[in-house]
mmCIF file of the C-alpha atoms, coordinates in Angstrom:
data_MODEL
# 
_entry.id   MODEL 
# 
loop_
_atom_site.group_PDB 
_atom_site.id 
_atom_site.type_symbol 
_atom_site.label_atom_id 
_atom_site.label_alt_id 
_atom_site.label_comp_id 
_atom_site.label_asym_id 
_atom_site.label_entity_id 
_atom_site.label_seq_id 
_atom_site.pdbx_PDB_ins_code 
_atom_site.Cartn_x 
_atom_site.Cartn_y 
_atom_site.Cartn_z 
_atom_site.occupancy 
_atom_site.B_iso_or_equiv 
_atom_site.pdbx_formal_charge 
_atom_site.auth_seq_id 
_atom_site.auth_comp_id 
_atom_site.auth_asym_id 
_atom_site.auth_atom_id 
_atom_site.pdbx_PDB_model_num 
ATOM 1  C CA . UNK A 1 1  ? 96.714  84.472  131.448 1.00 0.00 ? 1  UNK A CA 1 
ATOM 2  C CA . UNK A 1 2  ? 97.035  84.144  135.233 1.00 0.00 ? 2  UNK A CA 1 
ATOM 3  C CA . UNK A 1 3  ? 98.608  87.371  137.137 1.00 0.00 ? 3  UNK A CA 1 
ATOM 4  C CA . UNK A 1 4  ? 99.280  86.987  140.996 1.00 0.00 ? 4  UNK A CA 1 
ATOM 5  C CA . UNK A 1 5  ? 96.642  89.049  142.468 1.00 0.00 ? 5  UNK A CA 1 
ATOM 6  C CA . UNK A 1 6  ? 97.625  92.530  144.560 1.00 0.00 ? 6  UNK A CA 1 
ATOM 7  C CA . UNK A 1 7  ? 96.355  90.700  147.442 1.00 0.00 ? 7  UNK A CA 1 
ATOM 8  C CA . UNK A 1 8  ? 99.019  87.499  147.377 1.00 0.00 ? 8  UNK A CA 1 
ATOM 9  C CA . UNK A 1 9  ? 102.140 89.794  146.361 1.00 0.00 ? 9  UNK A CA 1 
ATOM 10 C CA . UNK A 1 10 ? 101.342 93.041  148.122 1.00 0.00 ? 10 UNK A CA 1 
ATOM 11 C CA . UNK A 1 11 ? 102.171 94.778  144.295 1.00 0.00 ? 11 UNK A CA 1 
ATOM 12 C CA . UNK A 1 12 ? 99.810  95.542  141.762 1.00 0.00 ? 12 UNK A CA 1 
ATOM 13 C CA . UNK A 1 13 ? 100.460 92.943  139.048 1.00 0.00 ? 13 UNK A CA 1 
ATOM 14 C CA . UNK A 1 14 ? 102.079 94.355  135.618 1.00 0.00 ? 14 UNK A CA 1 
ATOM 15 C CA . UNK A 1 15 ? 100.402 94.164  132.277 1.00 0.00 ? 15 UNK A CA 1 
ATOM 16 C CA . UNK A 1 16 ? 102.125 94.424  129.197 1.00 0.00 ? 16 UNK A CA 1 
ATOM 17 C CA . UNK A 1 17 ? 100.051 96.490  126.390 1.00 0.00 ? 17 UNK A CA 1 
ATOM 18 C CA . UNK A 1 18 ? 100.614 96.936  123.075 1.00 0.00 ? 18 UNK A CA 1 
ATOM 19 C CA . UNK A 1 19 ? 100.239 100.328 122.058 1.00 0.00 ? 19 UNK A CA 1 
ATOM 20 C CA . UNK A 1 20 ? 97.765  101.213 118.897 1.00 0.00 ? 20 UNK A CA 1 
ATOM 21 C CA . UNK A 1 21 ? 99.721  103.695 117.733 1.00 0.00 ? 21 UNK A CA 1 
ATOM 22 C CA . UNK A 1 22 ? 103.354 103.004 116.151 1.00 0.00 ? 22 UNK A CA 1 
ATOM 23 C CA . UNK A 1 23 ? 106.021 104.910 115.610 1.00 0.00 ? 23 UNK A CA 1 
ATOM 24 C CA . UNK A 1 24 ? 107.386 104.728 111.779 1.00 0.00 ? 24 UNK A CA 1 
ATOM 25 C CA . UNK A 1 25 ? 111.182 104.397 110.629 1.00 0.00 ? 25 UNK A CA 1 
ATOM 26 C CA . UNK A 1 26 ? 112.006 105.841 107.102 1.00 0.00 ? 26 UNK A CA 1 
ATOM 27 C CA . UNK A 1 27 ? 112.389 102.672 104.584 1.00 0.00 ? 27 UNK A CA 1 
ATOM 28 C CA . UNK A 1 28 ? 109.926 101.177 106.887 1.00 0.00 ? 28 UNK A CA 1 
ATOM 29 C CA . UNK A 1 29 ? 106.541 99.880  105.373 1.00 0.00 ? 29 UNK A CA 1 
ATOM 30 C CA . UNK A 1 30 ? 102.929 101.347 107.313 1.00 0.00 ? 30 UNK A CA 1 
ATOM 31 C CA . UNK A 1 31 ? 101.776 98.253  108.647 1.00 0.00 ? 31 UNK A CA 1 
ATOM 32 C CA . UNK A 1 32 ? 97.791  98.413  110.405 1.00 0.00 ? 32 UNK A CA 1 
ATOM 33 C CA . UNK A 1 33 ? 98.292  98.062  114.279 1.00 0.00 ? 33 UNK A CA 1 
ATOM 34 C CA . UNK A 1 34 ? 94.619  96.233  114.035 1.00 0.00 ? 34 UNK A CA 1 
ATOM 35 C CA . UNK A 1 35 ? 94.839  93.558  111.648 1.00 0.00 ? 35 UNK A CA 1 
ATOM 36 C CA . UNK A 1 36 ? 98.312  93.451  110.435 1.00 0.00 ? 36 UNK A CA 1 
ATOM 37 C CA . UNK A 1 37 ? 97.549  94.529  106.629 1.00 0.00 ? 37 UNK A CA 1 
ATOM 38 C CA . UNK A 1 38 ? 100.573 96.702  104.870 1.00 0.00 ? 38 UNK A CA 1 
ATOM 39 C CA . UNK A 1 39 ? 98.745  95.729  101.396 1.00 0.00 ? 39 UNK A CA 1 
ATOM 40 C CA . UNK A 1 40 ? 96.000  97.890  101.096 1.00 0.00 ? 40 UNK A CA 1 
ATOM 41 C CA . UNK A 1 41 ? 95.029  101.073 102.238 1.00 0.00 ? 41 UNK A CA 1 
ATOM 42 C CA . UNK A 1 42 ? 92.818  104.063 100.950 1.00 0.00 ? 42 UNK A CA 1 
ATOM 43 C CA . UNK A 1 43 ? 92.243  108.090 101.650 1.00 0.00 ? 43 UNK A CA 1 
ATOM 44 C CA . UNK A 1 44 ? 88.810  110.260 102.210 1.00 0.00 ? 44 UNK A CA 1 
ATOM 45 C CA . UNK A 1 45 ? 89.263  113.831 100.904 1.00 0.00 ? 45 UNK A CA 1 
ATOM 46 C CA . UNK A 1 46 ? 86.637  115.998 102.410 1.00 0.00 ? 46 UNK A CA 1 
ATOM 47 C CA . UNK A 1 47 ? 84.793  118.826 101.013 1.00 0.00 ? 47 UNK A CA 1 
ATOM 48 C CA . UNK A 1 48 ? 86.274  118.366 97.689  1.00 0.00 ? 48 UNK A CA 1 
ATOM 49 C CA . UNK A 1 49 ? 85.516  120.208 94.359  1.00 0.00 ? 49 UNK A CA 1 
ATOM 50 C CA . UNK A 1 50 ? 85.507  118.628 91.206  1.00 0.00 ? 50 UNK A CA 1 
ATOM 51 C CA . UNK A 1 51 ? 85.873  120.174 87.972  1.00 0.00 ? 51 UNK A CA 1 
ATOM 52 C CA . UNK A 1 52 ? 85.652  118.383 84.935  1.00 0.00 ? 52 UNK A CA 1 
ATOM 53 C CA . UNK A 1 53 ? 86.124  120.233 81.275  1.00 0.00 ? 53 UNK A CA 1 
ATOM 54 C CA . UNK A 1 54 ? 84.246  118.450 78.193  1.00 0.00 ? 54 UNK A CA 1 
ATOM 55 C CA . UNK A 1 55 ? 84.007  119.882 74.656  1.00 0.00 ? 55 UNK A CA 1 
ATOM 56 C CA . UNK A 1 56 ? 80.924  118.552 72.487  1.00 0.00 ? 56 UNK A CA 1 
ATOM 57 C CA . UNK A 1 57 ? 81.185  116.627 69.834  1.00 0.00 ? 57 UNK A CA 1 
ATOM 58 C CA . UNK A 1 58 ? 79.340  116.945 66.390  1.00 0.00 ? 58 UNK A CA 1 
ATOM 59 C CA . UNK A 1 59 ? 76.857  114.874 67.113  1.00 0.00 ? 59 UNK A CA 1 
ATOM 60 C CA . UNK A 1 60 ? 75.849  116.249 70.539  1.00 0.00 ? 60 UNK A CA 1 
ATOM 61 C CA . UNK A 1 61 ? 77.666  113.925 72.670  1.00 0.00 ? 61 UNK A CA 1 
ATOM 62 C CA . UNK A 1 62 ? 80.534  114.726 75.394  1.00 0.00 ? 62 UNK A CA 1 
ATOM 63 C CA . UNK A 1 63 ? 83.842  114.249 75.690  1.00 0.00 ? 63 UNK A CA 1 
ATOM 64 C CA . UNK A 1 64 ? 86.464  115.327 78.953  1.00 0.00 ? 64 UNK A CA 1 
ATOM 65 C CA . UNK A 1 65 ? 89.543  116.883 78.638  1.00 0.00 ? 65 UNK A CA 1 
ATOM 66 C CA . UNK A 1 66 ? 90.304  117.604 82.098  1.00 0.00 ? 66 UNK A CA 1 
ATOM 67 C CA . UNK A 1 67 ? 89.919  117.425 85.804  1.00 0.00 ? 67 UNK A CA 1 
ATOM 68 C CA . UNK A 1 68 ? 90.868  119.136 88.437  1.00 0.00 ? 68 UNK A CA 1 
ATOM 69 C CA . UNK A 1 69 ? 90.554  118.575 91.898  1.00 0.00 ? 69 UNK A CA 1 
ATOM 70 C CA . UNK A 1 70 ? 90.669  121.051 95.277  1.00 0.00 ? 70 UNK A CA 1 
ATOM 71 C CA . UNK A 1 71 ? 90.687  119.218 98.587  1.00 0.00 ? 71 UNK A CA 1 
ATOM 72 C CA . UNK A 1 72 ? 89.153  122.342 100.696 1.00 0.00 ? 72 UNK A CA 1 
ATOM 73 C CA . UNK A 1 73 ? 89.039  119.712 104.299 1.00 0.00 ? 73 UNK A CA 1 
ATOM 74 C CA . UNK A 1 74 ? 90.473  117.323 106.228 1.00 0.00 ? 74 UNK A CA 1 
ATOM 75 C CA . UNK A 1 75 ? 92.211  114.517 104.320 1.00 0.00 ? 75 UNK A CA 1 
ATOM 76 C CA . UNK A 1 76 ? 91.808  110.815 106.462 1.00 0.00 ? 76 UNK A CA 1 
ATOM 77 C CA . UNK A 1 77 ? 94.117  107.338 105.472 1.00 0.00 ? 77 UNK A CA 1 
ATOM 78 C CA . UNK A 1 78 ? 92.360  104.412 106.289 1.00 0.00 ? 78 UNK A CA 1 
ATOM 79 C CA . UNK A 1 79 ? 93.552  100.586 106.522 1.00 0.00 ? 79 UNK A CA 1 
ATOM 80 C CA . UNK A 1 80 ? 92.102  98.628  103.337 1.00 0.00 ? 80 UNK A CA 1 
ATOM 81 C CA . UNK A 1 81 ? 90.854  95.762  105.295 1.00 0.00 ? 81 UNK A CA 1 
ATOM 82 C CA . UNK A 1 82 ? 89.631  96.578  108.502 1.00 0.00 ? 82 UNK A CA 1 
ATOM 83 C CA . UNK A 1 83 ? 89.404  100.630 108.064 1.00 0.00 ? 83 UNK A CA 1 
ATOM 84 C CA . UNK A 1 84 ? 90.972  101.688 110.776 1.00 0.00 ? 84 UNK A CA 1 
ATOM 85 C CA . UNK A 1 85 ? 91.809  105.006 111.122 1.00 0.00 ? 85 UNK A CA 1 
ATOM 86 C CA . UNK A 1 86 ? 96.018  105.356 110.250 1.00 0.00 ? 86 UNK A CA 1 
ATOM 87 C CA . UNK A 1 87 ? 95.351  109.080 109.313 1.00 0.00 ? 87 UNK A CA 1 
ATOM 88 C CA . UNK A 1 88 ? 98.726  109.838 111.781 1.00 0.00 ? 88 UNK A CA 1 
ATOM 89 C CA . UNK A 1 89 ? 100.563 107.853 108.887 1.00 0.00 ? 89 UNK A CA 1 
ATOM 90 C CA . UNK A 1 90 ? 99.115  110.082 105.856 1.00 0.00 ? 90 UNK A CA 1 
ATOM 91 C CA . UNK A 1 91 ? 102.112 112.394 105.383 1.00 0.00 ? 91 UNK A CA 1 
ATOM 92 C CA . UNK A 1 92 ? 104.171 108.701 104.834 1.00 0.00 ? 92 UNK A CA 1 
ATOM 93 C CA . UNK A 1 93 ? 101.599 108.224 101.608 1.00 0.00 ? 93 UNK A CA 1 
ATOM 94 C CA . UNK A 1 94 ? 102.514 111.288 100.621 1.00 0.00 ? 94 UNK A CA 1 
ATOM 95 C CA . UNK A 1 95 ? 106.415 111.375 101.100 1.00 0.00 ? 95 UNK A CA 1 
ATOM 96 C CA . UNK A 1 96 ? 106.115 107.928 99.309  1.00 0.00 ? 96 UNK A CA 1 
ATOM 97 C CA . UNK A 1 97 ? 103.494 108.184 96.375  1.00 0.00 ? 97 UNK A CA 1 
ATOM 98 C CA . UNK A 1 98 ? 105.948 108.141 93.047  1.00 0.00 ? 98 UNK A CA 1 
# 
């Protein structure tokens, strides 16, 4: 791309830059600023406790009945393909998980 130089205009030349960070419209799909991906994403709970409840069967094995999860940190939403961060679009997943 050829921009006339400061020095042949007298102006500092303008370039157009595309910011990494976009704004999201309700109905609108989250759509990596990196790669382009709106297919697959994923989340990273930190500090999180698990807590599994089993009851033993008669012949000494296990078997669960529940789990229960407590996210005590920060939760981070990462693009599927080329894991950027897109953490600023969590609450979206959220609004949006049926």
């Amino acid at each position: 791309m050829n921009l006339p130089s400061k020095e042949k205009t007298g102006k500092k030349p303008k370039v157009k830059t595309v910011s990494p960070f976009l704004s999201l419209q309700m109905g609108k799909r989250v759509v990596c600023p990196r790669c382009g991906n709106d297919w697959h994403f994923y989340e990273v709970a930190e500090d999180v406790m698990l807590t599994t409840r089993y009851i033993q069967n008669a012949d000494g094995s296990f078997t669960p009945q529940s789990d229960e999860s407590s996210i005590l940190g920060e939760v981070k939403f990462f693009c599927g393909e080329c894991n950027t961060d897109l953490t600023q679009f969590h609450n979206r997943l959220m609004e949006m998980l049926f």
